[in-house]
KOLLO-224941 format. One record per residue (C-alpha): residue number from 1; x, y, z. Coordinates in Angstrom, 1 decimal, m for minus. Example, Ala and Ser with C-alpha at 12.3 -4.5 7.8 and 13.67 -1.06 7.14 Angstrom:
<sites>
<site pos="1" px="12.3" py="m4.5" pz="7.8"/>
<site pos="2" px="13.7" py="m1.1" pz="7.1"/>
</sites>
This chain:
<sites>
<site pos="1" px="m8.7" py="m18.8" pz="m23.9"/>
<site pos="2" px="m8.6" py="m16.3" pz="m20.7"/>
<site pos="3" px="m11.8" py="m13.6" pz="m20.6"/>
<site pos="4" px="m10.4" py="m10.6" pz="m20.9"/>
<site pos="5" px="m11.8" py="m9.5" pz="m17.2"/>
<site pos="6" px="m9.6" py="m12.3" pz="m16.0"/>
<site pos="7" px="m6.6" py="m11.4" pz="m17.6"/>
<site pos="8" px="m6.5" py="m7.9" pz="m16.5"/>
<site pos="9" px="m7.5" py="m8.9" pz="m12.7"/>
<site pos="10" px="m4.3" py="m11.7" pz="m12.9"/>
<site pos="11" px="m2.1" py="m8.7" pz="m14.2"/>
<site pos="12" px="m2.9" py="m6.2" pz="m12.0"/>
<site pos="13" px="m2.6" py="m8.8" pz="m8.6"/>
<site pos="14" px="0.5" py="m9.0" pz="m10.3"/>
<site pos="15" px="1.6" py="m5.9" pz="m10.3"/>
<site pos="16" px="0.7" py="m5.6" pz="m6.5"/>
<site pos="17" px="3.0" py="m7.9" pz="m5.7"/>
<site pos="18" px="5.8" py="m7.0" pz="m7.9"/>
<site pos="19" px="6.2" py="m3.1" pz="m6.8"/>
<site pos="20" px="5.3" py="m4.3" pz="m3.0"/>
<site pos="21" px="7.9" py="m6.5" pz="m3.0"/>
<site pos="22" px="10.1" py="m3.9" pz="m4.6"/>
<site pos="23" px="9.2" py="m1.1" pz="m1.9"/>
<site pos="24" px="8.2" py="m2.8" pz="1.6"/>
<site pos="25" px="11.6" py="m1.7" pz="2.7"/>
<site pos="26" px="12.3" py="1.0" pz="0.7"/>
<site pos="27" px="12.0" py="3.5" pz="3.9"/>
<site pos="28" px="14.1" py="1.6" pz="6.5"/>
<site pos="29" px="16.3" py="1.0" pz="4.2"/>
<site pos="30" px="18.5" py="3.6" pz="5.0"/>
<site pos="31" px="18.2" py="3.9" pz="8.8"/>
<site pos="32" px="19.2" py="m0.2" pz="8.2"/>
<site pos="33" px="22.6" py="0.7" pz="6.0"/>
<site pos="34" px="23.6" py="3.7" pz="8.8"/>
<site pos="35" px="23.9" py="0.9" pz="11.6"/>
<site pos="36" px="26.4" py="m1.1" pz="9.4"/>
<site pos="37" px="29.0" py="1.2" pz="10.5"/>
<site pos="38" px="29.5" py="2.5" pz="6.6"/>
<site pos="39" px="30.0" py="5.9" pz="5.3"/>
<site pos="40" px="27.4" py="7.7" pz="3.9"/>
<site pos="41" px="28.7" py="7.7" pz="0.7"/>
<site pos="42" px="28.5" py="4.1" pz="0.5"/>
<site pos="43" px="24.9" py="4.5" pz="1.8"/>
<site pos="44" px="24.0" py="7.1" pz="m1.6"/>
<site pos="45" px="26.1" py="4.0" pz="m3.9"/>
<site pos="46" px="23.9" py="1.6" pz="m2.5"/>
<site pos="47" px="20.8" py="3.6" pz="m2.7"/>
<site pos="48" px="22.0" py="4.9" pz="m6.2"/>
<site pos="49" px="22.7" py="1.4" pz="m7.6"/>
<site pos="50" px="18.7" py="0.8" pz="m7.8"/>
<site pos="51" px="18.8" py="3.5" pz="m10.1"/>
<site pos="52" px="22.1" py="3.5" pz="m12.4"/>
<site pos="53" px="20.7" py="m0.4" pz="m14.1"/>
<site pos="54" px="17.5" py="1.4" pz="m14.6"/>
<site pos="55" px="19.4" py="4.2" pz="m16.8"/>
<site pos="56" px="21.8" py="1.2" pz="m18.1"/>
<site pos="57" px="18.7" py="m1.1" pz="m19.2"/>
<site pos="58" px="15.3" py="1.1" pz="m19.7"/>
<site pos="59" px="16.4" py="1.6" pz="m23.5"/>
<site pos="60" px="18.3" py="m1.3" pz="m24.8"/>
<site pos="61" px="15.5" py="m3.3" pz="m23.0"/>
<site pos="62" px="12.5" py="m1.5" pz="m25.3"/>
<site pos="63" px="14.3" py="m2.0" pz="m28.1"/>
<site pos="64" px="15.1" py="m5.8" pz="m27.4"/>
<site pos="65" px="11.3" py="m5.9" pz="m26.9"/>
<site pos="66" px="10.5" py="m4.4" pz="m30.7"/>
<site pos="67" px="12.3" py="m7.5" pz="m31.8"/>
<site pos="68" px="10.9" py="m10.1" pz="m29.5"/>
<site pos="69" px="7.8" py="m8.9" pz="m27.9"/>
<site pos="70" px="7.8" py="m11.6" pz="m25.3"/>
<site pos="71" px="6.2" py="m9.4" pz="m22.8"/>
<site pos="72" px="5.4" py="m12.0" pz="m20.0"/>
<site pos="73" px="8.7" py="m13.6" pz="m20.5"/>
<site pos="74" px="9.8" py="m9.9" pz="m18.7"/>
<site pos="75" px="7.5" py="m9.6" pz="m16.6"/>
<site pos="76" px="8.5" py="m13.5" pz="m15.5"/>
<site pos="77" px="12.3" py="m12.3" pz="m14.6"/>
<site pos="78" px="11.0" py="m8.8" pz="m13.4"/>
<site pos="79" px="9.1" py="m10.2" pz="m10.6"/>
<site pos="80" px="11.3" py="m12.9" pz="m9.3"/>
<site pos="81" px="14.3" py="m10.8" pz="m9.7"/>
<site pos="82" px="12.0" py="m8.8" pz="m7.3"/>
<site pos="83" px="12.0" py="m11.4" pz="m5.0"/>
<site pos="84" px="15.5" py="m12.5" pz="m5.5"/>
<site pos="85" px="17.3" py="m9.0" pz="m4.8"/>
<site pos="86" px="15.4" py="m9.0" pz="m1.4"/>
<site pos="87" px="17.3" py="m12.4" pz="m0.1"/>
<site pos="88" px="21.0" py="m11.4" pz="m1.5"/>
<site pos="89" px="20.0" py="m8.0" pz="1.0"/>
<site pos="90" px="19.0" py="m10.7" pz="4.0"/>
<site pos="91" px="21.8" py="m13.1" pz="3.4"/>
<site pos="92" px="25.2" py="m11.4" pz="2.4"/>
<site pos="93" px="24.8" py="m8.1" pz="4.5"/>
<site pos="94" px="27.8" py="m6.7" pz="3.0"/>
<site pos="95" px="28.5" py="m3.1" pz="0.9"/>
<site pos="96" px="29.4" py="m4.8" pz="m1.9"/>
<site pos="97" px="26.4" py="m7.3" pz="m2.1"/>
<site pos="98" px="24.1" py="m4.9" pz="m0.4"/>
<site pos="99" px="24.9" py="m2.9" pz="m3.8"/>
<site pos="100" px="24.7" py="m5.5" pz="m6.3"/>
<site pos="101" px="21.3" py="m6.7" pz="m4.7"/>
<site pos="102" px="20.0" py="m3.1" pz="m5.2"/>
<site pos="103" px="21.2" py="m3.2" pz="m8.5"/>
<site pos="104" px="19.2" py="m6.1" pz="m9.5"/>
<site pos="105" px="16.2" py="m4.8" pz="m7.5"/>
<site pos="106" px="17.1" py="m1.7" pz="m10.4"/>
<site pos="107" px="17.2" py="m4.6" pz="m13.1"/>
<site pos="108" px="13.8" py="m5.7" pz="m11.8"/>
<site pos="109" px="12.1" py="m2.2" pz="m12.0"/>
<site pos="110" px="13.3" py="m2.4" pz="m15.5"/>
<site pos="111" px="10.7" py="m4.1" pz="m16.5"/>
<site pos="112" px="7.8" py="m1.8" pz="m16.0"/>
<site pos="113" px="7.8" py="m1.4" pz="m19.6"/>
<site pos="114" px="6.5" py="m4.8" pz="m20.1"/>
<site pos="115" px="3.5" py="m4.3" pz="m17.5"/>
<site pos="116" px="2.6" py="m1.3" pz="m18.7"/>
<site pos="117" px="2.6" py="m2.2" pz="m22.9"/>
<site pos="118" px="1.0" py="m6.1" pz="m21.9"/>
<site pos="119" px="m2.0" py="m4.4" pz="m20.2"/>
<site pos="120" px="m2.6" py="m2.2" pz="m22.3"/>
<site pos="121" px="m2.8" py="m4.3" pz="m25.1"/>
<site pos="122" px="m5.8" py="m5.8" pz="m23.0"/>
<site pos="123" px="m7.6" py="m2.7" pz="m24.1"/>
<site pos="124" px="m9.1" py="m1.3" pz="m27.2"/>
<site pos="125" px="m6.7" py="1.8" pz="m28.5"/>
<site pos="126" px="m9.2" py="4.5" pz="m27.6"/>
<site pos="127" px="m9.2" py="3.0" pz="m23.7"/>
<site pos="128" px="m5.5" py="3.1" pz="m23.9"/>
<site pos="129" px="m5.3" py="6.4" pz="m21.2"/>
<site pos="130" px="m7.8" py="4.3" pz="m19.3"/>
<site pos="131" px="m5.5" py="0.9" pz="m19.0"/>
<site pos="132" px="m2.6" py="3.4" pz="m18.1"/>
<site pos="133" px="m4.5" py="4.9" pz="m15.4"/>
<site pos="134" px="m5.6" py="1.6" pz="m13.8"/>
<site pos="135" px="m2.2" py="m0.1" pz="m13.8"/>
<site pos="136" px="m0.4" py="2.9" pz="m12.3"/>
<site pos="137" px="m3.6" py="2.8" pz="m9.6"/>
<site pos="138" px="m2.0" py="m0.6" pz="m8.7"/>
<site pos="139" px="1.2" py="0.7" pz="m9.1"/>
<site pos="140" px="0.3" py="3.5" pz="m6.1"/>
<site pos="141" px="m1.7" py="0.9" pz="m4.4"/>
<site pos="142" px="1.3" py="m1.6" pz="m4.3"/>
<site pos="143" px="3.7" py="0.9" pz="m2.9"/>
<site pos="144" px="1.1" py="2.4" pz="m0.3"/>
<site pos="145" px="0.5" py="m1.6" pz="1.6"/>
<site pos="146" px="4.3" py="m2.1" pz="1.2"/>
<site pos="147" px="4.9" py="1.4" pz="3.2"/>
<site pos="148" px="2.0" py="m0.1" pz="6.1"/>
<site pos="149" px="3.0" py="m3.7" pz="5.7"/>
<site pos="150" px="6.8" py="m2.2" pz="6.3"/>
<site pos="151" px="5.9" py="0.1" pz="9.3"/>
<site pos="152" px="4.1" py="m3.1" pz="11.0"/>
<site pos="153" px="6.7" py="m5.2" pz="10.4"/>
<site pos="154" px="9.7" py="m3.6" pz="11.0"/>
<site pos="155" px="8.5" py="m2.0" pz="14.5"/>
<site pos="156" px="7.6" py="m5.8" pz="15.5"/>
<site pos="157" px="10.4" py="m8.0" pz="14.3"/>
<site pos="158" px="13.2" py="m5.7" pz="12.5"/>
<site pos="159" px="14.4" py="m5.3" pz="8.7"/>
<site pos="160" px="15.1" py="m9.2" pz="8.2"/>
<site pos="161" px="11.0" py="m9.5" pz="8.0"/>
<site pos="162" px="10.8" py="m7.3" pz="5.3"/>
<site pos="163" px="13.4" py="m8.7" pz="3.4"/>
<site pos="164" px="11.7" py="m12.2" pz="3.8"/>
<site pos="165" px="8.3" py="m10.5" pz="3.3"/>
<site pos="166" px="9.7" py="m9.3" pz="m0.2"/>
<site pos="167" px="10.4" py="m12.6" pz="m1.3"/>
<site pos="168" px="7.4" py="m13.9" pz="m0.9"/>
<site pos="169" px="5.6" py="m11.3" pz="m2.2"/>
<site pos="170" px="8.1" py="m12.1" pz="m5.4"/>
<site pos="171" px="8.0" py="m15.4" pz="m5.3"/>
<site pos="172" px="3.8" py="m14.9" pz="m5.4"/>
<site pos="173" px="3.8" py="m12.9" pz="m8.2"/>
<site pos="174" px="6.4" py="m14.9" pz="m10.1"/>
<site pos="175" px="3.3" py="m18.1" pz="m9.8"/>
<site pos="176" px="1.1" py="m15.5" pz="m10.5"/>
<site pos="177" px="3.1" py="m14.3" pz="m13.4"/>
<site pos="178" px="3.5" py="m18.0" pz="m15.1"/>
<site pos="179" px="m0.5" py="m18.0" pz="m15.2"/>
<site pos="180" px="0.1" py="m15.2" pz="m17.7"/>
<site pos="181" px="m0.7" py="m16.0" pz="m21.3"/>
<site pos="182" px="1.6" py="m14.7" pz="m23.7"/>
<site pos="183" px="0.2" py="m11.7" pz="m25.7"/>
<site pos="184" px="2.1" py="m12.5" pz="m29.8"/>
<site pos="185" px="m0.3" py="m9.5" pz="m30.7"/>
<site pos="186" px="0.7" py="m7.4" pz="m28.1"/>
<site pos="187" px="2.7" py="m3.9" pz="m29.5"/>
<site pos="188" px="6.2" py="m3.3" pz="m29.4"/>
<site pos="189" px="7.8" py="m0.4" pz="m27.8"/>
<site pos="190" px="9.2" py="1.6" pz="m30.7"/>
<site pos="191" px="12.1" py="2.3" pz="m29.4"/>
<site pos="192" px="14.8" py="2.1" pz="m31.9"/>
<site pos="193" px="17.7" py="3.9" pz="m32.5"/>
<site pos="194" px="16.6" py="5.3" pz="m35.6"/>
<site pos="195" px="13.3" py="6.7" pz="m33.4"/>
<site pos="196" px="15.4" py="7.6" pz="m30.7"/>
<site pos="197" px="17.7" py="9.9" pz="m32.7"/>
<site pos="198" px="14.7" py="11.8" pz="m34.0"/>
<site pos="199" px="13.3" py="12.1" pz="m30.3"/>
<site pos="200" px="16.5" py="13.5" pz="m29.0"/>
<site pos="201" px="16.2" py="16.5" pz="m31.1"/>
<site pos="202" px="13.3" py="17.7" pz="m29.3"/>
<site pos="203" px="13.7" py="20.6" pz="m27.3"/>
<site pos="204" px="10.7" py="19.9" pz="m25.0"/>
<site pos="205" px="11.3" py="15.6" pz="m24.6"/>
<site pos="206" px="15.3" py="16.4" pz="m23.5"/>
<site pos="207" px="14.3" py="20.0" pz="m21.2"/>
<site pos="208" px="11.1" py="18.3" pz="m19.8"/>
<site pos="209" px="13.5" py="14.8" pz="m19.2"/>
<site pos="210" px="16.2" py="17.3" pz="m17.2"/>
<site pos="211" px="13.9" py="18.4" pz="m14.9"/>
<site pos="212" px="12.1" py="15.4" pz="m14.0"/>
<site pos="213" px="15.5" py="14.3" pz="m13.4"/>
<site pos="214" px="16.3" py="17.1" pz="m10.9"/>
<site pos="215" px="12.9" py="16.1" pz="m9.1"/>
<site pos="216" px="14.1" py="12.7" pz="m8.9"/>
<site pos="217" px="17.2" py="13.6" pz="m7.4"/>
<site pos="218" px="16.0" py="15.5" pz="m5.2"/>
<site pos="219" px="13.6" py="12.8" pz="m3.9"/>
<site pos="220" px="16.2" py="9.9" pz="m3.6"/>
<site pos="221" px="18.4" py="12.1" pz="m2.0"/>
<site pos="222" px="16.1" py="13.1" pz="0.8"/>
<site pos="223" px="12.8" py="10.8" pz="0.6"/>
<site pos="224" px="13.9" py="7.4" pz="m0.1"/>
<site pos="225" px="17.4" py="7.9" pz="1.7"/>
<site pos="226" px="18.1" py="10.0" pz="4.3"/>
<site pos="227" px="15.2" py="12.0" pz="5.3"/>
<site pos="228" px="13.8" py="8.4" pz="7.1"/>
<site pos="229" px="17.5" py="8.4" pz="9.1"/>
<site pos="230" px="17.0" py="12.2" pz="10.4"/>
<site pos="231" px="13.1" py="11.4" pz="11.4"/>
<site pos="232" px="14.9" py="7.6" pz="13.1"/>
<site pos="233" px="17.2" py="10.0" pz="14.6"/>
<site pos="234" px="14.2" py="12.2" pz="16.0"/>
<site pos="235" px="13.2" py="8.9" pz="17.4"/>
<site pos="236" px="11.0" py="7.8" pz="14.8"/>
<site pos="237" px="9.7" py="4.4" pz="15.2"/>
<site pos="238" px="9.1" py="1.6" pz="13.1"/>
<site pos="239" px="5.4" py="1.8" pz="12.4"/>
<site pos="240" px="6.1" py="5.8" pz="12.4"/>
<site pos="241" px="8.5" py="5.4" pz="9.4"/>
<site pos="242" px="5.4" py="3.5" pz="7.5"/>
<site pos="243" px="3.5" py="6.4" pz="8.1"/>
<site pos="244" px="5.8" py="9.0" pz="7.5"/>
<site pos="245" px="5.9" py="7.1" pz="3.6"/>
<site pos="246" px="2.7" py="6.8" pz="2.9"/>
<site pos="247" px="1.9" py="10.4" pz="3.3"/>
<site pos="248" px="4.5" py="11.1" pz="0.9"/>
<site pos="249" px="3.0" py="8.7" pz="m1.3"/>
<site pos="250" px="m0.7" py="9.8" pz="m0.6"/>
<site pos="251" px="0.8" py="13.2" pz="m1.5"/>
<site pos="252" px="1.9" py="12.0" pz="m4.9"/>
<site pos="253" px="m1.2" py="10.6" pz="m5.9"/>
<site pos="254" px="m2.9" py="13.5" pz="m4.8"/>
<site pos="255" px="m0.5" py="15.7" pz="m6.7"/>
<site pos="256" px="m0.3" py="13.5" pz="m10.1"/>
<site pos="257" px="m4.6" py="13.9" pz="m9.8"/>
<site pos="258" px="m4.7" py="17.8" pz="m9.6"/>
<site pos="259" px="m2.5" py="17.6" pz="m12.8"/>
<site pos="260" px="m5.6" py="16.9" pz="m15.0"/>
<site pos="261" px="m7.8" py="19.6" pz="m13.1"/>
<site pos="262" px="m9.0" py="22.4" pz="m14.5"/>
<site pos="263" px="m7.2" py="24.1" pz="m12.1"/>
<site pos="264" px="m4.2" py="23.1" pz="m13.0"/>
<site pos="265" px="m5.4" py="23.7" pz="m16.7"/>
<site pos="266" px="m6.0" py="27.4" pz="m15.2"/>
<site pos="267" px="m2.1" py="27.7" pz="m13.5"/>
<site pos="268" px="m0.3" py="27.2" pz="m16.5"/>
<site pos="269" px="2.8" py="25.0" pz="m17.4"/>
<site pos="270" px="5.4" py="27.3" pz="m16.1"/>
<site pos="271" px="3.5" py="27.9" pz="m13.0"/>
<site pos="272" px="2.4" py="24.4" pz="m12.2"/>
<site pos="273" px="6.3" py="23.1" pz="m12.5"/>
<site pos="274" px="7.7" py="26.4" pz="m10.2"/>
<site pos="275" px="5.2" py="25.4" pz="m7.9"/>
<site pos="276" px="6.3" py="22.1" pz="m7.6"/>
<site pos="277" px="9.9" py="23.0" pz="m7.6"/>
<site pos="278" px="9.3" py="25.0" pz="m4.6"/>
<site pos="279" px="7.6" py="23.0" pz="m2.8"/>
<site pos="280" px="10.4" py="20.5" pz="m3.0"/>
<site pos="281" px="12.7" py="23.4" pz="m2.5"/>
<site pos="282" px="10.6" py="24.2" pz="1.3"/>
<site pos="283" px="10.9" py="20.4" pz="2.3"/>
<site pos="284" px="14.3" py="20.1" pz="1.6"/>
<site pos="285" px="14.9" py="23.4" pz="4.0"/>
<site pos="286" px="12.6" py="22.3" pz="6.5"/>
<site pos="287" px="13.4" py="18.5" pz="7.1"/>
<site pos="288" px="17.2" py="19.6" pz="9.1"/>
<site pos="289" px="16.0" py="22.3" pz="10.7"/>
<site pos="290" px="13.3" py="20.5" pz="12.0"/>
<site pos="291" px="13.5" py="19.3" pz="15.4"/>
<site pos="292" px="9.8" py="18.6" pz="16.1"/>
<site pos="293" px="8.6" py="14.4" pz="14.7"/>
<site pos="294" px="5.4" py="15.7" pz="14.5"/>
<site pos="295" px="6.5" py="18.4" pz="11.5"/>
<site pos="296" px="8.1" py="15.5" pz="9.7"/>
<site pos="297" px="4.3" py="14.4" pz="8.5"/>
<site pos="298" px="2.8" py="17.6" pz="6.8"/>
<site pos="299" px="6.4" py="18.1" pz="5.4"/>
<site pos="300" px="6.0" py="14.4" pz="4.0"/>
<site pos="301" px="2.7" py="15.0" pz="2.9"/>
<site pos="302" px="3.7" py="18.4" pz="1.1"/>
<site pos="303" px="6.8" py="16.8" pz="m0.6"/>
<site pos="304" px="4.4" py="14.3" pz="m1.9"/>
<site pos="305" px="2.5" py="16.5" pz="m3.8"/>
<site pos="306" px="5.3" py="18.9" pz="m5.0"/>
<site pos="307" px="6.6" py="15.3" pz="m6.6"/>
<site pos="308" px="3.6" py="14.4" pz="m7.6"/>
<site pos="309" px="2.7" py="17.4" pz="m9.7"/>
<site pos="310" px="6.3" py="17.6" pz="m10.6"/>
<site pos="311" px="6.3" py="13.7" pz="m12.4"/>
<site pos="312" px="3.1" py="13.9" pz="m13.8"/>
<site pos="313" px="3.4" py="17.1" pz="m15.6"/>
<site pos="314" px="6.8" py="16.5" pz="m16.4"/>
<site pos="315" px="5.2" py="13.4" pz="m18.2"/>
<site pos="316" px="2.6" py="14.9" pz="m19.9"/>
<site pos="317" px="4.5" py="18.3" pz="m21.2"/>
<site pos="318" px="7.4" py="16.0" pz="m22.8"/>
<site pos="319" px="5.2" py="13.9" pz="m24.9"/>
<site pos="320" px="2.3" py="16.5" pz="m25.3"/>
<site pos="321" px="3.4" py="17.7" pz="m28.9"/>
<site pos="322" px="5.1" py="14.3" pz="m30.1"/>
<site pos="323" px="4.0" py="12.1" pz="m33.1"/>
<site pos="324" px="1.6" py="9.7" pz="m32.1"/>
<site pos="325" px="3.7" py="7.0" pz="m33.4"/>
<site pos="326" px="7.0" py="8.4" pz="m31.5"/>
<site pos="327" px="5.3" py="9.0" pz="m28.5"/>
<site pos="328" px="6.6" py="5.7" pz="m26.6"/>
<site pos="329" px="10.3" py="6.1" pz="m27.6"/>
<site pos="330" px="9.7" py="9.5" pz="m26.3"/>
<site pos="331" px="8.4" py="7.9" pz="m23.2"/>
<site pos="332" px="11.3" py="5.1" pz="m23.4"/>
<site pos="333" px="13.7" py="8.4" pz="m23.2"/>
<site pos="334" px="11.8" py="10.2" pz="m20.9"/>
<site pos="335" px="11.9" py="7.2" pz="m18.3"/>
<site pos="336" px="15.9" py="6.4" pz="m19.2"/>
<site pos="337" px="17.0" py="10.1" pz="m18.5"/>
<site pos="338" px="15.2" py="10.6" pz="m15.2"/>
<site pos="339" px="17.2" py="7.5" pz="m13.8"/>
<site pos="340" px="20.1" py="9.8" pz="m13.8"/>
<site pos="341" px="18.2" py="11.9" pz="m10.7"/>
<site pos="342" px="17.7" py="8.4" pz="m9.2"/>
<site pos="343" px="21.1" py="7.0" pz="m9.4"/>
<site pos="344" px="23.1" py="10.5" pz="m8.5"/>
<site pos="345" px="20.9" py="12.0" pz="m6.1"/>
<site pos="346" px="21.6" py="9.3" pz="m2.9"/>
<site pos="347" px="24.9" py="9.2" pz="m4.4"/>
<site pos="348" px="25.5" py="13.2" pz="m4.0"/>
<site pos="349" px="23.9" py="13.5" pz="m0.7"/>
<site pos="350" px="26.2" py="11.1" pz="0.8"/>
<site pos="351" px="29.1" py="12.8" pz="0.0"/>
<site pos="352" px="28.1" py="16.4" pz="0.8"/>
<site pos="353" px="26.9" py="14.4" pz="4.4"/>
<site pos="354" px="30.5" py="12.8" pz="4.7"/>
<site pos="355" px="32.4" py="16.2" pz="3.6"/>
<site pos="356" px="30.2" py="18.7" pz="5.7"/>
<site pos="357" px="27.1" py="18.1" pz="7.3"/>
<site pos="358" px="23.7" py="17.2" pz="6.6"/>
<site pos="359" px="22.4" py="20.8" pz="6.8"/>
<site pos="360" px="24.7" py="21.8" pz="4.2"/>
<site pos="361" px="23.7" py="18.3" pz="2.5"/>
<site pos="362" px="19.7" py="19.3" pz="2.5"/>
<site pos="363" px="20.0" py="23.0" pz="2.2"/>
<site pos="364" px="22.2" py="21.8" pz="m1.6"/>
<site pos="365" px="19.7" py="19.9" pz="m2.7"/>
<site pos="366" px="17.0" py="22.2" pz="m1.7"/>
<site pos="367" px="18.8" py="25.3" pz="m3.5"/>
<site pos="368" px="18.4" py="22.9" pz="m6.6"/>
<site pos="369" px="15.1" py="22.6" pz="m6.6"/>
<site pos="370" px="14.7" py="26.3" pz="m5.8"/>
<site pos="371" px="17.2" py="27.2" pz="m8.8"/>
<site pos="372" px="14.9" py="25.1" pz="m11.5"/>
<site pos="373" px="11.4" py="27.0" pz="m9.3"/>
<site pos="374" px="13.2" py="30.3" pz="m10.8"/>
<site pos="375" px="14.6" py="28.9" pz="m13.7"/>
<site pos="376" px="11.5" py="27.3" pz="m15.6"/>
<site pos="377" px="9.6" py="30.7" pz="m16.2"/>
<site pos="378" px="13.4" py="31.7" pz="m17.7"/>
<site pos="379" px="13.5" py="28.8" pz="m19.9"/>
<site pos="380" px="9.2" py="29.7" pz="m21.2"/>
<site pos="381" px="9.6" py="33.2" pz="m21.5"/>
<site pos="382" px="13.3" py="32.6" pz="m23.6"/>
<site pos="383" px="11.0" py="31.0" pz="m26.4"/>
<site pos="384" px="13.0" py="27.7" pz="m26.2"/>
<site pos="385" px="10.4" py="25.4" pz="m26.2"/>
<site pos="386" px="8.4" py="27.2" pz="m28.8"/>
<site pos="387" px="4.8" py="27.6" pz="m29.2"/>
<site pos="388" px="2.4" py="30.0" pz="m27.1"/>
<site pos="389" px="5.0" py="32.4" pz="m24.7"/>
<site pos="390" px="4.6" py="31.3" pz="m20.7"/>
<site pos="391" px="1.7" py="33.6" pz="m20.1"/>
<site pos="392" px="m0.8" py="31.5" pz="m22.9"/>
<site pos="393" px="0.8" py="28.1" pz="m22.0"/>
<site pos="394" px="m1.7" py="25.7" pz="m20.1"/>
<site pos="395" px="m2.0" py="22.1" pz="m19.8"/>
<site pos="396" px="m3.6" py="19.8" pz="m22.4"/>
<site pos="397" px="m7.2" py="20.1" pz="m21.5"/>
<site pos="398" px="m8.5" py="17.5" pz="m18.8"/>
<site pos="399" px="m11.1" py="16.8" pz="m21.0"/>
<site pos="400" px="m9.1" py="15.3" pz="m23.5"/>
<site pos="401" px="m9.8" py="18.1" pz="m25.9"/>
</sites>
């Protein structure tokens, strides 16, 4: 039988591979589709797909896995599908298959669940905030060498390397992932339908859910779409376009940390979640009106950290007052809603870029985030989500208390 130390070191080098093969060309993705002489409304479909079989499949997938539990089986498909999405991308270079390889890339970041349940099971239950921490570290860390593999690569010898870079990245992980023992003891998800009708009645889970789906809309639309072909049209290089995502990831690890501070504690729920909104809502304003490359890095950085805050309270505040033993169908919902933000926001901005311009395009999504900066101390002070009113709310302790 595999010491545990083992098992956890073989799941996490995993996980490295799977979300680096999933992101190395995440940020020149874009930039790539805009030289196929498309619209950029197929651009947002394209985009969007990654995110419409995440909404299709996060739920029916957690409740398959009550019933089977086969957690590396998922893992298995998850990372070679990984893999797999990246060559139908380098081999049919056409709309259509473009967007049904992004699709399946969608399919493949399906199975997060799986990762996430599987290592924790690795763990005694009071550790369990500890084995979520350290697989979403290798989450971060994965993304964060795709982003400096990708800036490397694509400055030396084009897209087509990353594409062939993601498969084997895949294709590593999917050997790695057959060394995985399968887990019989390892916990279900909870998500049923019986569970998920009780979870939908709560006020905080769906209000929480809407707006981290407005954060991730506004990041898809702008970050992972079309913020890298404005900075490519500044004349942005290759290796530039790494850097210009990393700081926007640095930023969101940075943001998701100050979450459990004391400071944060201090700024309150309603604060903490305008902030963020506005944060978003001044990168979204400042990205087209920009004119300076050098601007586009603290603006990264910034966005970053408005996101980060933005998904990690979001998170926490949905799940904060739920049953312990409702918590992951809470989280199951949570995670299905928010790919709404995902699928529509490319989606959207290509449309308003094709019908107007992309001012108008980034000043629209930056008004959203601006309307939910104004509207969240509305929604606390209205006595919708019950409890303490917006002045006495704070953050669960970062203590743990």
């Amino acid at each position: 039988m595999a010491r545990p130390g083992s098992k956890k070191v073989l799941l996490c080098a995993v996980t490295l591979c799977f979300w680096f093969a999933q992101y190395i060309y995440i940020p020149f993705l874009t930039p790539y589709l805009m030289t196929l002489a498309i619209s950029a409304t197929v651009v947002g479909a394209i985009v969007g797909a990654y995110g419409l079989t995440q909404l299709l499949l996060r739920i029916p997938l957690g409740i398959t896995l009550d019933l089977f539990r086969n957690h590396r089986l998922v893992i298995i498909l998850g990372v070679f599908l990984a893999g797999i999405s990246s060559i139908g991308m380098l081999v049919f270079p056409s709309p259509l298959m473009l967007f049904i390889s992004n699709a399946l890339s969608g399919v493949a970041s399906s199975t997060w669940i799986s990762f996430t349940i599987l290592y924790a099971s690795y763990y005694e239950g009071q550790h369990s905030t500890k084995a979520i921490g350290i697989i979403n570290v290798c989450f971060q860390s994965g993304i964060l060498l795709a982003f400096l593999a990708g800036g490397i690569l694509f400055g030396r010898f084009g897209i087509q390397s990353l594409f062939k870079t993601s498969f084997a990245s895949g294709m590593l992980g999917t050997l790695l992932a057959l060394c995985i023992r399968h887990e019989p003891s390892a916990k279900g998800t909870n998500v049923t339908v019986a569970s998920l009708l009780k979870v939908v009645k709560d006020r905080r889970v769906i209000c929480f859910s809407l707006l981290c789906t407005v954060a991730w809309f506004v990041v898809f639309a702008t970050v992972f779409s079309f913020s890298t072909s404005t900075a490519k049209a500044l004349g942005a290089t290759g290796p530039q376009l790494g850097v210009l995502s990393m700081l926007y990831s640095v930023g969101t690890i940075g943001g998701a940390y100050f979450v459990a501070t004391r400071v944060a504690h201090a700024f309150g729920e309603n604060r903490l979640l305008s902030a963020g909104f506005l944060i978003l809502a001044v990168y979204c304003i400042g990205i087209p009106l920009t004119r300076d490359l050098r601007l586009f890095y603290p603006l990264q950085l910034l966005c970053g950290l408005g996101n980060g805050v933005l998904l990690a309270a979001t998170m926490a505040f949905a799940v904060k007052d739920v049953e312990p033993e409702k918590k992951t169908t809470a989280m199951g919902f949570f995670q299905s809603i928010y790919c709404f933000g995902i699928t529509l926001g490319p989606v959207v901005m290509g449309v308003l870029i094709d019908h107007s311009t992309k001012l108008v395009a980034f000043l629209f999504v930056g008004a959203l985030a601006l309307a939910c900066a104004i509207l969240v101390p509305l929604i606390y002070r209205s006595g919708y989500l019950g409890g303490r009113p917006a002045s006495e709310a704070g953050l669960p302790s970062p203590s743990g208390d």
